[in-house]
C-alpha positions in Angstrom: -51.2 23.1 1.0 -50.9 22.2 -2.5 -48.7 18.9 -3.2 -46.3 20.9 -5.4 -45.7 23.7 -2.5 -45.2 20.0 -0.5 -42.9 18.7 -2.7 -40.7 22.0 -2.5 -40.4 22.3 1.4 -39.2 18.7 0.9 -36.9 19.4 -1.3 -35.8 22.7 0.6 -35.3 20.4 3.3 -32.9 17.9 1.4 -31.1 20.4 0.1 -30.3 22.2 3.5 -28.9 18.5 4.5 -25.7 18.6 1.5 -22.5 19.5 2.0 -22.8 20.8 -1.8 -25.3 23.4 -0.8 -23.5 24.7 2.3 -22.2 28.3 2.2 -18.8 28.7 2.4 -17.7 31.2 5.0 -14.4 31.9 3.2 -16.2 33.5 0.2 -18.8 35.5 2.0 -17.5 38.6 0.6 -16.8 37.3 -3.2 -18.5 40.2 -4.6 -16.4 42.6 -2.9 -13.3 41.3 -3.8 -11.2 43.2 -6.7 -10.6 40.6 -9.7 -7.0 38.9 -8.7 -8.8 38.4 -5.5 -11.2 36.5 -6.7 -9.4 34.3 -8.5 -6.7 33.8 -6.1 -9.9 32.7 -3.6 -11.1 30.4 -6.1 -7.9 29.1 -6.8 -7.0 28.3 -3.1 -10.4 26.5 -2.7 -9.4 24.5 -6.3 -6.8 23.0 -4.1 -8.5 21.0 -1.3 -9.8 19.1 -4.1 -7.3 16.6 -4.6 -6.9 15.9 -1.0 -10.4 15.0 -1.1 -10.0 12.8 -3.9 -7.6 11.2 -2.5 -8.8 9.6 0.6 -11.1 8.2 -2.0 -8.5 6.3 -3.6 -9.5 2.5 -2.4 -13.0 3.1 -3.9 -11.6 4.1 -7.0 -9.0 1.6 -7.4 -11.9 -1.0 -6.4 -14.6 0.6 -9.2 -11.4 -0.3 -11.8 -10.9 -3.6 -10.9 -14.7 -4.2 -11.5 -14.3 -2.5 -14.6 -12.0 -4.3 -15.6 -13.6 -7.8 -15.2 -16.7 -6.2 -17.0 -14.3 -5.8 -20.5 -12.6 -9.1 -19.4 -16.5 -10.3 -20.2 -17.4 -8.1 -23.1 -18.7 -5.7 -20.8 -19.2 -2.1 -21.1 -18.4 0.9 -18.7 -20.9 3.1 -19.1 -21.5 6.9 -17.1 -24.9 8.0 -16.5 -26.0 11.5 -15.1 -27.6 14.9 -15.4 -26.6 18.6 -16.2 -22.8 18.7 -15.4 -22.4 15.1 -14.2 -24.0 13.6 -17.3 -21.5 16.4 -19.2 -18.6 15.4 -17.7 -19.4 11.7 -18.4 -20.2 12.3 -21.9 -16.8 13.9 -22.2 -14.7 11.2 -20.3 -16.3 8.7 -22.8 -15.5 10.4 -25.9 -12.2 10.8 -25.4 -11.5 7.3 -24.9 -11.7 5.6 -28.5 -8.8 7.9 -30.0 -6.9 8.3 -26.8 -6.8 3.9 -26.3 -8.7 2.9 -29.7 -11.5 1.2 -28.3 -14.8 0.9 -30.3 -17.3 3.7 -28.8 -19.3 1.3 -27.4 -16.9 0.3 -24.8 -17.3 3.5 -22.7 -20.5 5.1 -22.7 -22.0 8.4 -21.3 -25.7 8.7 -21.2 -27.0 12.1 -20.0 -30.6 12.9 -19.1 -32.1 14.6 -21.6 -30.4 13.2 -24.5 -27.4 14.8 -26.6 -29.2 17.9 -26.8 -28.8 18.3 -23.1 -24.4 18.6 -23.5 -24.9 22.4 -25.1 -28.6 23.2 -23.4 -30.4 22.6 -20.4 -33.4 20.2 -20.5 -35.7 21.2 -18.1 -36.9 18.4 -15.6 -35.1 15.5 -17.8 -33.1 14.7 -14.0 -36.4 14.9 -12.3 -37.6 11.4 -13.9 -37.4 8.3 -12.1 -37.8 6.2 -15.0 -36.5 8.4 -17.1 -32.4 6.8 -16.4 -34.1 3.1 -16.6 -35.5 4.1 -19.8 -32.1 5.2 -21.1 -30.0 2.1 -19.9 -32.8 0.1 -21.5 -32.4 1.5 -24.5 -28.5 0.9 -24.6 -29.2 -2.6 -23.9 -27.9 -2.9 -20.3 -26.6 -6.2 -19.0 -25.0 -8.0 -16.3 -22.3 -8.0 -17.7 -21.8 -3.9 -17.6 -20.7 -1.1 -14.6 -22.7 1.8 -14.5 -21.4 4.7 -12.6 -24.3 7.0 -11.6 -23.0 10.6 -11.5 -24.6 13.2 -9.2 -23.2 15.8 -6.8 -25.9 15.2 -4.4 -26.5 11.8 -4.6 -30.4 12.4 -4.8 -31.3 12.8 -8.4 -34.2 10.8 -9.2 -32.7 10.1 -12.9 -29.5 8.8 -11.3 -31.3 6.4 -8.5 -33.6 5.1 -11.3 -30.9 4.0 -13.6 -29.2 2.1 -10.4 -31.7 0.7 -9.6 -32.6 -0.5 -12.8 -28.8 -1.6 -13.2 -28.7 -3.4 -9.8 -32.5 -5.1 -10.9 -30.3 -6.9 -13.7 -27.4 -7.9 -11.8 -24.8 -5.3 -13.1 -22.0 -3.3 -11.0 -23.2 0.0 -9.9 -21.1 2.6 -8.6 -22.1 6.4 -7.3 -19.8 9.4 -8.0 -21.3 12.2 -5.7 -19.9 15.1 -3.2 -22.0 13.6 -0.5 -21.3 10.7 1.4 -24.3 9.5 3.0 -26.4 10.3 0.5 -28.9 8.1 -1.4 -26.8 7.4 -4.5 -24.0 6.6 -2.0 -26.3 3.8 0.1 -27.6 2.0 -3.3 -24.3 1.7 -5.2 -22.1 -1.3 -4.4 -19.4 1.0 -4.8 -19.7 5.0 -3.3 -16.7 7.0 -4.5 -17.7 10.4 -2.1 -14.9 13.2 -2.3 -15.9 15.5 0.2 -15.0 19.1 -1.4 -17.0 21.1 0.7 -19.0 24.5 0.3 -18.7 25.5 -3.2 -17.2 29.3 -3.7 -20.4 30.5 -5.1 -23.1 28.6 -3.4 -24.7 25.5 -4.9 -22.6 26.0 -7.9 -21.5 22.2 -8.2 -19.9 22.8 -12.0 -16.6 24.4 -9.6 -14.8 22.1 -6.5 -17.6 19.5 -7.0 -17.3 19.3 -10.7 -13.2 19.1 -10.8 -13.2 16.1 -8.2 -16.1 14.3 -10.8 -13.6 14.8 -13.8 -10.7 13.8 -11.1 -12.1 10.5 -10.7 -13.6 10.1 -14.3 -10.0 10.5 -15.4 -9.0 7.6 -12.7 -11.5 5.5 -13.7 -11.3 5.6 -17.0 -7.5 6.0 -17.7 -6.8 3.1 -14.6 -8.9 0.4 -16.6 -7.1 0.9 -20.0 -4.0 0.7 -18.5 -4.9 -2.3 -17.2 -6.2 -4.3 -20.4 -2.8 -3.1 -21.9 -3.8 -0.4 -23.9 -0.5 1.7 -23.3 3.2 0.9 -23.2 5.1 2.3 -20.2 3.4 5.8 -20.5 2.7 6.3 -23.7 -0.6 6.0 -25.5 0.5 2.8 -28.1 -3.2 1.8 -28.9 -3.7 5.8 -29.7 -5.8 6.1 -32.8 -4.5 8.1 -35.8 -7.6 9.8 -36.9 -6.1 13.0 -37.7 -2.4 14.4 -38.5 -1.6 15.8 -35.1 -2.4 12.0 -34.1 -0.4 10.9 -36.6 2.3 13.2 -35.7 1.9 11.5 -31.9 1.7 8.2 -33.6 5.5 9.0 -35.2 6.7 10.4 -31.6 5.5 7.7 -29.2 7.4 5.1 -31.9 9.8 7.0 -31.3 10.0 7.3 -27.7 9.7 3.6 -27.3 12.4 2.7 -29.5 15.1 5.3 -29.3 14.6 5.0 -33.3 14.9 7.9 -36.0 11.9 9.7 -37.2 12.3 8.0 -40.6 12.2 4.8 -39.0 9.3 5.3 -37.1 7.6 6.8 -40.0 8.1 3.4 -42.4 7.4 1.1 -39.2 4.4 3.0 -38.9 3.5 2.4 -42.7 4.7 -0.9 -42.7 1.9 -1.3 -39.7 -1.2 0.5 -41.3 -0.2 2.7 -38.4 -0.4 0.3 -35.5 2.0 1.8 -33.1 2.5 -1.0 -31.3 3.0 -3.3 -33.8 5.5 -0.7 -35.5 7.1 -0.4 -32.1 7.7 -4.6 -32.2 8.7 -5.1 -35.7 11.7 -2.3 -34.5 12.5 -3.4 -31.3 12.4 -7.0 -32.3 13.2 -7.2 -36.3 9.8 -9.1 -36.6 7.8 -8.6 -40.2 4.5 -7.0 -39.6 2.8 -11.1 -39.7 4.8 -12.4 -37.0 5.0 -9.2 -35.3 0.8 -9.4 -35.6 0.9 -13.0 -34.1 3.2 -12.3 -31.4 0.5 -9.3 -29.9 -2.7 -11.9 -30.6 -0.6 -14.1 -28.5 0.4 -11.7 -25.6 -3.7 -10.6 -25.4 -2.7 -7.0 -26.7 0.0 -6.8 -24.3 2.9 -5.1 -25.9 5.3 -5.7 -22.9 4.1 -9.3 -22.6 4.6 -10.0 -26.6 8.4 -7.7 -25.8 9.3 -10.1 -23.1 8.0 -13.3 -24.8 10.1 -12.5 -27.9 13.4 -11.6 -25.1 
């Protein structure tokens, strides 16, 4: 027997072992099924994804606090998979500097494979154990950081090298999979494990699997900025005017927050260099743009704090 007909009955065998790869016996006749069918059975399977996610919820809220105490230290939070799960990290990361206004290097999605791999397969790049070591080297990984290794399965070799290269240095790790006792799952000081079940089409992770990754990416993500005061109540005040439909946004949240006319918010804003919430301060308390400036520095970037200090 050759080794690589030795390596695939291996990995036939660990695949047979994952929830992900399980048929589903509610989509056994898929290919019958007349369109609105079809998507009425993938709809109904969509579902029991955020009751999955949500017995997750303490491991979630757990990987935030850690998050947080990494930016508390200049650390970073940075995603790190393959195909779909290195996607969907990519993605989460990008939208965070104009959502909250935080450099790009606060929130960082590797993928295996490099960019090249977020529009085209790259065959074998998850396949590498040194190949996610090699990558977090390259960002200069520290202590100092969380990495949150992103795999359905919780086997690939890219994934468990970067951990283990992340836990070698001392830094947070946390595993995102779909299966809870998997090997991602064991390494990681933090496993976040929804348990979606049998995909509709089989082994197709991008579907139930995929939604509860973004589920939790969103969580993760979202939880942390909230809590290093990057919004205001519910509205993005740290949102980054990059582009006239931000802008636009930029005018509404002032105005949201205040109760104030357009025009006011508009000359707040300009006043501001478009700082939302420092136009949101200089209205709400009659600051100048200095003091209103000083006030924030002196809340940490806490608009509520530099509100209620200025009460």
């Amino acid at each position: 027997m050759t080794a690589v007909v030795s390596d695939r009955r291996a990995l036939l065998s660990e695949l047979e072992q994952l929830v992900s790869e399980e048929r589903n016996p509610r989509t056994m006749g898929i290919d019958l099924m007349a369109t609105p069918e079809i998507v009425k059975t993938i709809n109904a399977e969509d579902r029991l994804v955020p009751e999955a996610v949500g017995k997750t919820l303490p491991q979630v809220a757990l990987a935030v606090d850690k998050i947080v105490e990494a930016f508390g230290k200049g650390g970073r939070l940075i995603y790190i998979g393959a195909g779909t799960s290195g996607r969907l990290g990519v993605l989460d990361a990008s939208e965070c500097p104009p959502t909250f206004g935080v450099p790009p290097t606060m929130v960082v999605g590797v993928i295996a494979g490099g960019l090249g791999a977020l529009v085209s397969a790259v065959e074998g790049a998850e396949d590498s154990t040194t190949g996610g070591a090699a990558d977090l080297r390259a960002i200069d990984l520290t202590n100092r950081d969380v990495v949150v290794g992103i795999a359905v399965s919780g086997r690939t070799p890219y994934v468990i090298g970067a951990l283990n290269y992340a836990k070698s240095l001392g830094a947070v790790t946390v595993g995102l999979t779909c299966n809870p006792d998997s090997a991602i799952a064991g390494l990681a000081d933090i496993s976040i494990a929804p348990l979606v079940g049998a995909e509709v089409v089989t082994g197709s992770t991008r579907l139930k699997s995929g939604t509860a990754q973004k589920l939790v990416l969103n969580m993760l993500s979202t939880a942390s900025m909230i809590r290093i005061g990057k919004t205001y109540q519910n509205l993005m005040v740290d949102v980054r005017t990059s582009n006239e439909k931000l802008l636009a946004r930029a005018v509404r949240i002032a105005m949201q927050a205040t109760d104030c006319p357009e025009q006011v918010a508009e000359e707040a804003l300009e006043r501001t260099g478009n700082d939302v919430k420092l136009a949101i301060l200089t209205i709400l308390t009659g600051l100048d743009v200095a003091e209103a400036r000083t006030a924030m520095a002196g809340a940490g970037g806490f608009l509520r704090r530099a509100l209620e200090a200025g009460a």
